[in-house]
C-alpha positions in Angstrom: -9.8 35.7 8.5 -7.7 38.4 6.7 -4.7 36.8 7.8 -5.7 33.4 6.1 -6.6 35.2 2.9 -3.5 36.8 3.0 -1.5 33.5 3.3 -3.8 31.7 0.7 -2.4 34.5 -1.3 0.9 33.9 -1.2 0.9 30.5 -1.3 -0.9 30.7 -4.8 1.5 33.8 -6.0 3.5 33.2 -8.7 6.5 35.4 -7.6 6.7 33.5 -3.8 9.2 34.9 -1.6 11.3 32.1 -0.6 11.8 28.6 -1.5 10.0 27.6 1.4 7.2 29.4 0.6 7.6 28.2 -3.2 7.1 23.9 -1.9 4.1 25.1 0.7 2.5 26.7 -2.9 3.4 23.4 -4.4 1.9 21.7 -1.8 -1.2 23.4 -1.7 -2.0 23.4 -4.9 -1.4 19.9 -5.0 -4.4 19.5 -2.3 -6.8 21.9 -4.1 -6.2 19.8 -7.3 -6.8 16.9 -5.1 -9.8 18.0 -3.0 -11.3 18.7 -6.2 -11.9 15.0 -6.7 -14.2 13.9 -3.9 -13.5 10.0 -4.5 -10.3 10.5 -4.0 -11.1 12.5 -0.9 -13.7 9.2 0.7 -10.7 6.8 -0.6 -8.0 9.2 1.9 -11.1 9.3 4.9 -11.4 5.8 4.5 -7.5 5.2 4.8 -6.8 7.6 7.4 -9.4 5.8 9.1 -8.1 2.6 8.6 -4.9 3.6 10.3 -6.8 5.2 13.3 -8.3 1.8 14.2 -5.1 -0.1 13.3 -3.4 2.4 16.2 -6.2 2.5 18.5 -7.8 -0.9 18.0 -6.5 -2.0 21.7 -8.7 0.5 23.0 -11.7 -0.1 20.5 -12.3 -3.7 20.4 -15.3 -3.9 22.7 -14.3 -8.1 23.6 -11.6 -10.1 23.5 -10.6 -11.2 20.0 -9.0 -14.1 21.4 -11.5 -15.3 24.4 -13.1 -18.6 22.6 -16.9 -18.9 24.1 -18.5 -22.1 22.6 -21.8 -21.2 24.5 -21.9 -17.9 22.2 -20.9 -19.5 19.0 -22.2 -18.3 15.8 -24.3 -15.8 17.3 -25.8 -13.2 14.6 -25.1 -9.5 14.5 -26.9 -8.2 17.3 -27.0 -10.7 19.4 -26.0 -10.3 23.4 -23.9 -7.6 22.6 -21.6 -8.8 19.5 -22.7 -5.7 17.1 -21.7 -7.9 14.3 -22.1 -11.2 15.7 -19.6 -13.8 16.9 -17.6 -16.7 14.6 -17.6 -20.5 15.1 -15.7 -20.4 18.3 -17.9 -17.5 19.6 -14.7 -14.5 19.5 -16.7 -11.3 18.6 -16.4 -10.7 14.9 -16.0 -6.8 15.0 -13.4 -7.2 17.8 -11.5 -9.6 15.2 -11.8 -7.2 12.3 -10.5 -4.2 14.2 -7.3 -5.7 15.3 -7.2 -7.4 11.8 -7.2 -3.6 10.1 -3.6 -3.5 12.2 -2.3 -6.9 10.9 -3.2 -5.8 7.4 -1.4 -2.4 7.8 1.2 -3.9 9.0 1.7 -5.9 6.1 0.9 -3.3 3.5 3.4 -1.1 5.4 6.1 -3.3 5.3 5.9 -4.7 1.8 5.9 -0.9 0.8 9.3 -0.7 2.8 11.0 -3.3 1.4 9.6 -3.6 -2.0 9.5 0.0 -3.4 13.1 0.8 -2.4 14.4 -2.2 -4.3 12.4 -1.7 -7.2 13.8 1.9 -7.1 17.7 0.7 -6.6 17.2 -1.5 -9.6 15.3 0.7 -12.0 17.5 4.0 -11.8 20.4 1.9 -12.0 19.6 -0.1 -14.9 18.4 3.3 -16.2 21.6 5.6 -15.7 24.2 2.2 -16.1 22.7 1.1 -19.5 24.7 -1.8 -21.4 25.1 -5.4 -20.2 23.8 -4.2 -16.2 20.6 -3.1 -17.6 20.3 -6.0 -20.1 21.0 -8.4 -17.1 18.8 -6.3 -14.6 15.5 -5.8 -16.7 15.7 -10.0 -18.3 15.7 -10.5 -14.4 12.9 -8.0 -13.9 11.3 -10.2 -16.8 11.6 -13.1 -15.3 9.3 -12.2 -12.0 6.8 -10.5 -14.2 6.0 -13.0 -16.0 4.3 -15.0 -13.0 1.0 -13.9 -11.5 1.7 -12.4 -8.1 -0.5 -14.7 -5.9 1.4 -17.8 -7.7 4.8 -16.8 -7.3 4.2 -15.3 -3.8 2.7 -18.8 -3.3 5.8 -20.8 -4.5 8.0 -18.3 -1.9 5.5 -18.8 1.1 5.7 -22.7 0.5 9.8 -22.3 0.0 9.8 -20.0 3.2 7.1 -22.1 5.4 3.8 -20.7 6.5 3.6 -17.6 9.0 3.2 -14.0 8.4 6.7 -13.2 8.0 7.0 -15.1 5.7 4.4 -14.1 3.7 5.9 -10.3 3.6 8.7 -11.6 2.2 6.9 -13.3 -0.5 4.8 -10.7 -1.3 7.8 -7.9 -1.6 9.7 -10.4 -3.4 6.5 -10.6 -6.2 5.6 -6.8 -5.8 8.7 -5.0 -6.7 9.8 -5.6 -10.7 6.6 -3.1 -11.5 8.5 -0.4 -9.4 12.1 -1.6 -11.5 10.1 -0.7 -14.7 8.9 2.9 -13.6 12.2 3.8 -12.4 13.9 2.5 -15.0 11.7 4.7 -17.6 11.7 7.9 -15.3 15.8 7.6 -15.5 16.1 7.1 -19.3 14.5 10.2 -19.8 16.9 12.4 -17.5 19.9 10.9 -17.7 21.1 12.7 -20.5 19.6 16.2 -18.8 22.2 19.3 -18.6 21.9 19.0 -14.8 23.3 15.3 -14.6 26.4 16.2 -17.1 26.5 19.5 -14.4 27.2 17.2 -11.6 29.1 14.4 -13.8 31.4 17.5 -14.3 32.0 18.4 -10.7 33.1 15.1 -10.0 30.0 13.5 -8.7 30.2 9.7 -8.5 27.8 6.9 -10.2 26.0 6.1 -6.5 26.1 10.1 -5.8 24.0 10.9 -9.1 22.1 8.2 -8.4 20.9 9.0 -5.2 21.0 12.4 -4.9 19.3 14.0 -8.3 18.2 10.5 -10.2 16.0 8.9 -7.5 14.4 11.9 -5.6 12.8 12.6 -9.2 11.5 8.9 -9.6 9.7 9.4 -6.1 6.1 11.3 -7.0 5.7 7.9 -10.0 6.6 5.3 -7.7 4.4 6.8 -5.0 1.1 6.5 -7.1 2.2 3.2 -7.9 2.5 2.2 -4.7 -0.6 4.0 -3.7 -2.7 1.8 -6.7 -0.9 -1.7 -5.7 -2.0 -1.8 -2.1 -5.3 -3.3 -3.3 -3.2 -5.9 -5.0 -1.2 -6.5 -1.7 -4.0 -6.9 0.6 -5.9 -9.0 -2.0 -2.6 -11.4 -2.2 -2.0 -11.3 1.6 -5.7 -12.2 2.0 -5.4 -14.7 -0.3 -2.2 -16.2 1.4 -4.1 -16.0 4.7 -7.3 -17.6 3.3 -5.2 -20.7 1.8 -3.4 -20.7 5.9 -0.6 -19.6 4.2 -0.3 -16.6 5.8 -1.3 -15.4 9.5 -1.8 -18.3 11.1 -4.3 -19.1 13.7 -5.4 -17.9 16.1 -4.1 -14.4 14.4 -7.2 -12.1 13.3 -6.7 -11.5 10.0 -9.3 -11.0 7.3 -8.7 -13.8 4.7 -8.0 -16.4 7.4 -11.2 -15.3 8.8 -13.2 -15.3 5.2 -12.0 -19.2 5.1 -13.1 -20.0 8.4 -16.4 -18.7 7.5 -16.9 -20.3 4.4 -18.2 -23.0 5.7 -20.8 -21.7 7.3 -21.6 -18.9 4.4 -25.1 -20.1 3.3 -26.6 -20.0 6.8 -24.6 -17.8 9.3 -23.6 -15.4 6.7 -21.7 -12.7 8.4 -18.4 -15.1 9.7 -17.0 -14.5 6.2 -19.1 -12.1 4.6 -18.0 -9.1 7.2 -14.0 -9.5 7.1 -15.1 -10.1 3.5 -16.4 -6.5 2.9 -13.6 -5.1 5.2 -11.2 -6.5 2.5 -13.2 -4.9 -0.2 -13.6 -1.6 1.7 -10.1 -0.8 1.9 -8.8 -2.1 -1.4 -11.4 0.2 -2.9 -10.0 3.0 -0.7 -6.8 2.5 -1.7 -7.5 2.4 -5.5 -9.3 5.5 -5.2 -6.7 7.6 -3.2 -4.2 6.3 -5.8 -6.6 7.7 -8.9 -6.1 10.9 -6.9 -2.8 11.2 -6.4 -1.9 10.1 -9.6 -3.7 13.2 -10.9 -1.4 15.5 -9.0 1.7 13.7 -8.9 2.0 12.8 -12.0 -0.5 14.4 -14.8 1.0 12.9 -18.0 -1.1 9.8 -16.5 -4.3 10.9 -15.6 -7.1 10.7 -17.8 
């Protein structure tokens, strides 16, 4: 006990003994100013938990989400073992939504990857360039923003053809000008810093600056972004899904499996109104966890 004392010690000390020790203080303080805010703390559970199922949903689904069973159709929650019933072809609902937690988090995942960095390229260099490049950069950035996501992720999807591929594409392509802006505003303001001339003076290049002391400071912003906007991507790649734009049968994800309840929402209920509330769940979590760490990444935004 003594020796966890004495390291919670140092770690808040405001002399710490090495750098090392100087980013663990960071770090913890970071997760005490964090922990403080216990929505922020069910919004991380609930995340964390959504990627535990996503990587153990082989092993968790209790039936086939596949197997069709036309004898066992429509079953309700409860019933001959389907905890939360069965859809119109009689596939068990909660095996569905379990390996549909990994098809969303595998698109949230790789819109993240492809989006953010982009956003990121173009901000800090439309930042740092100035002139004609970050005219030409930021009418372009105009340009996406001034189409709602789901439409112009729509228009790509239709362009690009049905399938979930596809529909990562669309959605980075729709999701990253908000990034561009962030970046864009974090570089104006440290462009001109002592510690950029300091490296202009040694002979650093544009792409060095750039990505080496310009970008690394635009990180802890574009995080909490990214962290807030994962509700919008999962709503858009449900949405994509539920118009059979998206995943495409007999894939298990959510929104396809919201449509293909609809029709049978005012008497067997749970076909749409389960994958419904699993959409719901996690965009909420995800809002949440971003309200958190936007309070300890970045401050000057918190309320």
């Amino acid at each position: 006990m003594s020796g966890v004392v004495g390291w919670r010690a140092r770690l808040l000390s405001d002399t710490p003994a090495s750098g090392r020790e100087a980013a663990l203080g960071r770090l913890y303080r970071g997760w005490l100013q964090f922990k403080a805010n216990r929505l922020a703390l069910v919004g991380l559970v609930i995340v964390l938990g959504l990627v535990v199922v996503a990587l153990l949903a082989p092993w968790l689904v209790t039936h086939d989400p596949y197997r069709q069973n036309l004898a066992q159709r429509l079953l309700p929650p409860g019933a001959m073992g389907h905890l939360l019933g069965t859809d119109e072809f009689g596939r068990d609902i909660l095996s569905r939504v379990i390996i549909g937690a990994r098809v969303t988090l595998y698109i949230v995942a790789l819109v993240a990857l492809i989006a953010a960095p982009i956003g990121l390229i173009v901000g800090t260099a439309a930042g740092y360039l100035g002139g004609a490049v970050d005219a030409v950069l930021m009418r372009l950035t105009d340009v996406f923003l001034a189409f709602p996501s789901l439409i112009l992720a729509l228009a790509f999807v239709a362009a690009l053809g049905p399938g979930i591929e596809n529909a990562v594409i669309a959605i980075a392509l729709t999701s990253w000008p908000p990034y561009a802006r962030i970046a864009r505003a974090e570089t104006l303001t440290v462009r001109k810093s002592d510690f950029i001339a300091a490296a202009q003076i040694q002979g650093a290049g544009t792409a060095r600056i750039l990505f080496r002391h310009v970008m690394p400071l635009c990180i802890s912003s574009l995080t909490v972004r990214v962290t807030l906007d994962m509700a919008g991507i999962i709503l858009t790649a449900a949405g994509l899904g539920f118009l059979g734009l998206g995943a495409q049968p007999p894939m298990a994800e959510w929104g396809a499996m919201v449509s293909a309840g609809r029709r049978y929402i005012l008497d067997q209920w749970w076909v749409a109104t389960i994958p419904g509330l699993a959409i719901f769940v996690v965009s909420l979590a995800f809002n949440l966890l971003g309200d958190g760490l936007r309070d300890v990444l970045d401050p000057r935004q918190a309320r």
